[in-house]
C-alpha positions in Angstrom: 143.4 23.9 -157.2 139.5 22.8 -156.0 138.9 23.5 -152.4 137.7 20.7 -150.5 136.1 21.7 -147.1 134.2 19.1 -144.9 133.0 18.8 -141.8 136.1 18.9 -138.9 136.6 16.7 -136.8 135.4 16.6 -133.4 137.4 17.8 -130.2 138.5 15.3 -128.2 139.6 12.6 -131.2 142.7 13.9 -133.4 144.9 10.9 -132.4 142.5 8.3 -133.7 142.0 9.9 -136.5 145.7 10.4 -138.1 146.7 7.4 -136.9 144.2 5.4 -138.8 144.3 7.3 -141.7 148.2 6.8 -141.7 148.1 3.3 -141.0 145.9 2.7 -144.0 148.7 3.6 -146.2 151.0 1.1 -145.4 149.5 -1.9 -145.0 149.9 -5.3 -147.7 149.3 -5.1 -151.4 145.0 -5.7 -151.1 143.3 -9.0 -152.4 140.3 -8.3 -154.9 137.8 -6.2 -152.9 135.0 -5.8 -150.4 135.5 -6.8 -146.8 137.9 -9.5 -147.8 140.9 -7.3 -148.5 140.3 -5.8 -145.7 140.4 -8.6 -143.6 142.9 -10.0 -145.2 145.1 -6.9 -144.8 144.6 -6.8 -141.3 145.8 -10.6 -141.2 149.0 -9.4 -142.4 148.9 -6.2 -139.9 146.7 -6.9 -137.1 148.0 -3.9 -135.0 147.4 -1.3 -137.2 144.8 1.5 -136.0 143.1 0.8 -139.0 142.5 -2.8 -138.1 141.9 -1.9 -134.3 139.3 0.6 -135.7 137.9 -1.9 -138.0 137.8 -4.7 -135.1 135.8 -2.6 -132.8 133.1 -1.6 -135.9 133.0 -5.4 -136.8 132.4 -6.0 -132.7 129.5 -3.4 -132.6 128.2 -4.9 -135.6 128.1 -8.2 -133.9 126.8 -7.1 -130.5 123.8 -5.0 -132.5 123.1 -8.5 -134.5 123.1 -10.5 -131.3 121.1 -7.6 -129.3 118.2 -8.0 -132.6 118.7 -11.7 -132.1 117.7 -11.7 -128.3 114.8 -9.6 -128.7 113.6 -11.2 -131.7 113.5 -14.6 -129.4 112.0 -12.4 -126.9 109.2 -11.3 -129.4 108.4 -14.6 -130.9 108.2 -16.4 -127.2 106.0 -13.5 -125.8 103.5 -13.6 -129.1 103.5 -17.4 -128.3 102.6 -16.0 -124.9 99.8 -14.1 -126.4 98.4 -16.7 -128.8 98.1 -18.7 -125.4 96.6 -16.0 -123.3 94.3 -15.3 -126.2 93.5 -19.3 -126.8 92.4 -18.6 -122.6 90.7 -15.7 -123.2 88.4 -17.2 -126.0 87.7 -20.6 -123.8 86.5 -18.3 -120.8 84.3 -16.0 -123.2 83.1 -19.7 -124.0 82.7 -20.7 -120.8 80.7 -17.3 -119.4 78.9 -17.4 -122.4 77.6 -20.8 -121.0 76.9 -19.8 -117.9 74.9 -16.9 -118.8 73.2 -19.0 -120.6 72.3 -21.5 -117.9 72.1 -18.7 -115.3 69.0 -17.2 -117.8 67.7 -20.4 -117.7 67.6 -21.2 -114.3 66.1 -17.7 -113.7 63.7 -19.3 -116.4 62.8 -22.1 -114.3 62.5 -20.0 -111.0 59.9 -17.9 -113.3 57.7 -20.8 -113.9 57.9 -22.4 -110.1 56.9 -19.1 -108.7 53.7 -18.9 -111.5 53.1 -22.9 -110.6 53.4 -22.4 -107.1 51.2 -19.1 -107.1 48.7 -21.0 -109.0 48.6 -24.0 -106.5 48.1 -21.5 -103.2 45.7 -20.3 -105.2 43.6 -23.6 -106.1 44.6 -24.6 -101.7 42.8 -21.4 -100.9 39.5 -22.0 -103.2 39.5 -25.5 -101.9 39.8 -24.1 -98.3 37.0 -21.7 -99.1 34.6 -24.6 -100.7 35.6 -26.5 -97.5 34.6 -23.4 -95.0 31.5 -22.8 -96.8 30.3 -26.7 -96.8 31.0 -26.5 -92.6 28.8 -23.3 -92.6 25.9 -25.1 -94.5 26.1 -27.9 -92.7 25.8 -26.0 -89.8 23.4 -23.8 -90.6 21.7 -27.1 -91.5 21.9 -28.5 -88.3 21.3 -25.4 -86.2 18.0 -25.5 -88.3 17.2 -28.7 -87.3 16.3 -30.1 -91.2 19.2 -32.8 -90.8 17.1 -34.5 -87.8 16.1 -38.1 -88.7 12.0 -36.3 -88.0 12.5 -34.2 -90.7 14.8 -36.1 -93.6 13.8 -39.4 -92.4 15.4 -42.1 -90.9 17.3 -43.7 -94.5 18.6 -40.0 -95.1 19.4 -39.4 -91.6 21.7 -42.3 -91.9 23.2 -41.9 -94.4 23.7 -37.8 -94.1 27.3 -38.6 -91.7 28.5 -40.6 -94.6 27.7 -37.9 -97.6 29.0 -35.0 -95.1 32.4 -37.0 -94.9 32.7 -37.1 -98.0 32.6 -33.7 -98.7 34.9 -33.2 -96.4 37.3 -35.7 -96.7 37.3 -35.3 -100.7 38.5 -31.9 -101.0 40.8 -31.9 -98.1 42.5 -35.2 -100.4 43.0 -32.6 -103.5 44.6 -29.7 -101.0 46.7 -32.4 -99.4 48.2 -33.1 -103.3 48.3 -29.6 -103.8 50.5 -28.9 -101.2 52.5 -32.1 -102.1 52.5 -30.8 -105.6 53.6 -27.2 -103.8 55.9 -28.6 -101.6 57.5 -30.4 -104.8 58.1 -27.0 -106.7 59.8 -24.6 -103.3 62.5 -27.5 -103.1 62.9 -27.3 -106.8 62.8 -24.1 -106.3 65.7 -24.3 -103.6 67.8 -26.8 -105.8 67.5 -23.8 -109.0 68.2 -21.4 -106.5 71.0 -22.5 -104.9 72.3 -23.9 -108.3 72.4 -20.4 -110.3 74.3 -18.4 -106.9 76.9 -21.2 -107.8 76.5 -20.4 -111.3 77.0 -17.0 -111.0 80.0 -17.4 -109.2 81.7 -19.3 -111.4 80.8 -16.8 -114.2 81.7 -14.1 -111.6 85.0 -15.9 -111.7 85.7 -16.7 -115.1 85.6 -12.6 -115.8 87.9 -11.9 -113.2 90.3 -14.2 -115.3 89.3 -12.6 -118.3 89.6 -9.5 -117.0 93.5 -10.7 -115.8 94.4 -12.1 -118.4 93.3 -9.3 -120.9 95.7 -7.1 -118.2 98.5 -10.0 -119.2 97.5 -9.3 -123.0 97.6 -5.8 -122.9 100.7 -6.1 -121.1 102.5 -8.6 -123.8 101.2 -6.6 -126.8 102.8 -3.2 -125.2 106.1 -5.3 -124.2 106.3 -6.5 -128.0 106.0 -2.9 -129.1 108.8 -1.6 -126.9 110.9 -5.0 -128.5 110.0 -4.3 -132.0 110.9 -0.7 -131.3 114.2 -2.0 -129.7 114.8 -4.1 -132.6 114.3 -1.2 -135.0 116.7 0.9 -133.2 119.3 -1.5 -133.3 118.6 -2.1 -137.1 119.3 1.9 -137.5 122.6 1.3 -135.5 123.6 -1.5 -137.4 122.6 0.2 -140.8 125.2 3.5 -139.6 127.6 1.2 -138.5 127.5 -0.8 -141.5 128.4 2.1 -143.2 131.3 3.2 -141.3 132.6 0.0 -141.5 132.4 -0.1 -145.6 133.3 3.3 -146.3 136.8 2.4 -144.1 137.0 -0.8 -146.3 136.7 1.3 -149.2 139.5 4.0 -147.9 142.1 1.1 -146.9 141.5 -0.8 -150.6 142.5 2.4 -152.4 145.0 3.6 -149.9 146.3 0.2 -149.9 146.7 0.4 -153.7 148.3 3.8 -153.5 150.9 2.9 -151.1 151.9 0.0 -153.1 152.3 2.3 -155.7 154.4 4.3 -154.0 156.5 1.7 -152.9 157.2 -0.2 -156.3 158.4 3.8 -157.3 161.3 3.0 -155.0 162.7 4.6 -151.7 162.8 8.0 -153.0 164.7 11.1 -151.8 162.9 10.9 -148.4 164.8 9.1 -146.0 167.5 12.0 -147.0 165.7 14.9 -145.7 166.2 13.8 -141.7 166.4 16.9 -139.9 165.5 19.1 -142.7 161.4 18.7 -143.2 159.9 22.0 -143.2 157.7 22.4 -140.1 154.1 21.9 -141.1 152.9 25.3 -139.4 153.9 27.9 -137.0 153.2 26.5 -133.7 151.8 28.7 -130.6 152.3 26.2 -128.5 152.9 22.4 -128.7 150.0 20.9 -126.9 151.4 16.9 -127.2 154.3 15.2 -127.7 155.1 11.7 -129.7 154.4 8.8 -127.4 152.5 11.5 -124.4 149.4 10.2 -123.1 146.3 11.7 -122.9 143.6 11.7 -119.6 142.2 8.5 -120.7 145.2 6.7 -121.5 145.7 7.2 -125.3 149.0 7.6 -127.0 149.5 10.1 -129.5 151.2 8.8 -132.6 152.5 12.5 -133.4 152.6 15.9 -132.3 149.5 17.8 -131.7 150.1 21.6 -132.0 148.4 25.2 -131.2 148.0 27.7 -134.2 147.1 31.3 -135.3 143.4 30.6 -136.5 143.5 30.1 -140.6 147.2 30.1 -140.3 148.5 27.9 -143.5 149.5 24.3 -143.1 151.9 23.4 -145.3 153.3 20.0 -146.9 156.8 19.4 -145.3 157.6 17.8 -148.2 157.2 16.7 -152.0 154.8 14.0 -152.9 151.1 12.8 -153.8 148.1 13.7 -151.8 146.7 10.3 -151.6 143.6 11.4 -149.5 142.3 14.6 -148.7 138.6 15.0 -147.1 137.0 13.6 -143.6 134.8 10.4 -142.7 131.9 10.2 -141.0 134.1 7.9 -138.1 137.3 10.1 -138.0 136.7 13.8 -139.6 138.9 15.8 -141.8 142.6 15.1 -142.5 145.2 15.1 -145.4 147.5 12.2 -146.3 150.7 12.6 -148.2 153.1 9.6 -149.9 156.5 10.7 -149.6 157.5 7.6 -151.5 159.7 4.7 -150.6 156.6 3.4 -147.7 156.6 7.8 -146.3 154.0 9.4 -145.5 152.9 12.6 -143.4 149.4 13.2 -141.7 147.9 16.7 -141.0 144.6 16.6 -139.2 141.7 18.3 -138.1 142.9 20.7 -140.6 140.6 22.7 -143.4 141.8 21.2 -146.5 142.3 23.5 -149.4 143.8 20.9 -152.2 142.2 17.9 -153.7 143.1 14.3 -153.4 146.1 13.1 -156.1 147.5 16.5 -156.4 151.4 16.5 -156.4 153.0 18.6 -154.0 155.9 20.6 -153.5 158.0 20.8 -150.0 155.9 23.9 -148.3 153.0 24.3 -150.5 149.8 25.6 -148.5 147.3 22.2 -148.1 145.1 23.4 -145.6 144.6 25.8 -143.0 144.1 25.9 -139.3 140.4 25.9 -138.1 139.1 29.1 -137.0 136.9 27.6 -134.2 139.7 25.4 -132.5 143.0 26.5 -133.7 144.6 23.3 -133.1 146.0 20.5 -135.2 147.8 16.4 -135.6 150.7 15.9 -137.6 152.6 12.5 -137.9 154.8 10.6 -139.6 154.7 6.5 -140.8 157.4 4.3 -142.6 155.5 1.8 -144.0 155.3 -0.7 -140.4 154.5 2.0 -138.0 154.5 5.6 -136.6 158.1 6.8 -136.0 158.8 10.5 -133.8 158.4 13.7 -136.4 160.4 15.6 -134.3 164.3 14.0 -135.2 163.0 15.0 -139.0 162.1 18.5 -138.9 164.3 21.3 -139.3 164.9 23.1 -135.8 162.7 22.4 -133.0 159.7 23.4 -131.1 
């Protein structure tokens, strides 16, 4: 016969994994297929260990959905939080962009008051000069004695006083709308001054909000990246148990069908070999009872026994292998349909014969596990596990 060796089970979980495999076996005649049957079948037998195994993948698939659902929501309301931030961050590039602009040209401005202004002290000084050098004439005139009525005449010397005001008063006039004209251009000065401090406050301002609020962007992009991250993680957990959960759907369907099989053959020979199954493998040492419980409060559905490493398991009585292998949730194990709704469970066993073999009563099926020499056996009757011990032959 074809050897079939998979992966064993790990330490800690041979209860689980007989008893669903077991369970499998005897539950309703299956509807068409998919997760339907299954469903349905666990309608009909809602406390089997293959339905309680089912329930809890079908409740990790739903907490997984709802976790991708929450940070989905999470993501689309913090990208709404980003498009606003963004939306922000474009009005104050806007806004300093403004500024800057009005800041240059009230710098601009200052520019031309200061060249206006220079050129105004500058015409006030040559008008001071022209007035200086007018006073010096005139009074180098008069020192001389050539504006005395003896030597300009009398008419002249009349009407010298009246010129000499003139010249005074005339470009005194122009420096006094100079300085009007200066005077005009500091305040303006003042008023362009004093405008662009204000102005480059506010644009001061407007990049320290830019400059927080591109911290709040950076900070929403990287918070979206740990949530699409999240999301994917939760996709890859969904996506394994999705999986586990069909390849147990497929495993009750066609236990299912081979257990209805069995049970249209009839009650067979089994129920007459009470007390007289061969023992399934030498024992060292039985490590559980039926119905003990373990450290975290499990019950074992069978007896879980202490080997020789590779010692020969062995079927403790005719009938079909209806499974033989491991799953991904449970590991490896052996099924066998007694007929009449029987069947016998060996696992965390090496399996060395192939699923839908017939089997005699002590035929070699597997063999104990070199690395932990330990191993599940159990017994069902179509509704439930019932004690192996009353069935063997002797006792441990």
């Amino acid at each position: 016969m074809p050897v079939h060796r998979r992966r064993p089970l790990a330490r800690g979980s041979p209860l689980g994994l007989c008893a669903l495999a077991a369970a499998w076996l005897l539950l309703c005649p299956a509807p068409p297929v998919g997760a339907q049957a299954a469903a349905d079948a666990c309608e009909r037998a809602p406390e089997s260990d293959a339905c309680r195994q089912l329930e809890q993948l079908q409740q990790a698939e739903q907490r997984e959905r709802l976790r991708i659902q929450s940070s989905n929501r999470s993501i689309k309301s913090r990208q709404r939080e980003l498009r606003s931030i963004e939306r922000q961050i474009s009005g104050l590039n806007s806004t300093i962009s403004r500024l800057q602009k009005t800041e240059a040209d009230l710098k601009n401005l200052q520019s031309i008051s200061d060249a206006r202004i220079a050129q105004l002290e500058e015409q006030l000084h040559q008008q001071q000069s022209h007035v200086n050098r007018m006073l010096r004439r005139h009074y180098r005139l008069v020192q001389s004695g050539a504006l005395s009525p003896a030597a300009s005449g009398a008419a002249e010397a009349l009407l010298l006083p009246h010129y000499l005001g003139y010249w005074l008063r005339a470009p005194q006039s122009e420096s006094r709308h100079y300085r009007a004209i200066a005077d005009s251009l500091h305040q303006a000065r003042r008023i362009a001054e004093e405008r662009a401090r204000r102005v480059a406050q506010n644009a001061a301002e407007s990049r320290r909000q830019r400059e927080a609020l591109a911290q709040a962007s950076s900070q929403r992009s990287q918070l979206i990246t740990n949530l699409q991250g999240r999301v994917a993680q939760s996709q890859r957990e969904l996506d394994r148990i999705g999986e586990r959960r069909r390849e147990l759907e497929a495993l009750v369907r066609e236990l299912e069908r081979q257990a209805l099989a069995s049970q249209r053959a009839g009650g067979g020979k089994f129920p007459s070999l009470r007390g007289k199954l061969l023992r399934p493998v030498r024992a060292v040492e039985v490590l559980a009872r039926y119905g003990a419980r373990s450290a975290a409060g499990q019950r074992s559905d069978g007896i879980r026994l202490r080997a020789v490493p590779g010692a020969p398991v062995r079927a403790v009585a005719e009938g079909e292998v209806v499974y033989s292998g491991a799953l991904k949730a449970v590991g490896n194990f052996i099924v066998i349909d007694h007929g009449g709704g029987y069947s016998s469970v060996y696992g965390e066993v090496d399996p060395v014969i192939a699923q839908g073999a017939k089997v005699r009563a002590g035929e070699n099926i597997a063999r104990v596990r070199d690395a932990q020499p330990e191993m599940f056996f159990a017994l069902r009757q179509r509704s439930g596990w019932f004690n192996p011990e009353g069935w063997l032959a002797g006792s441990w």
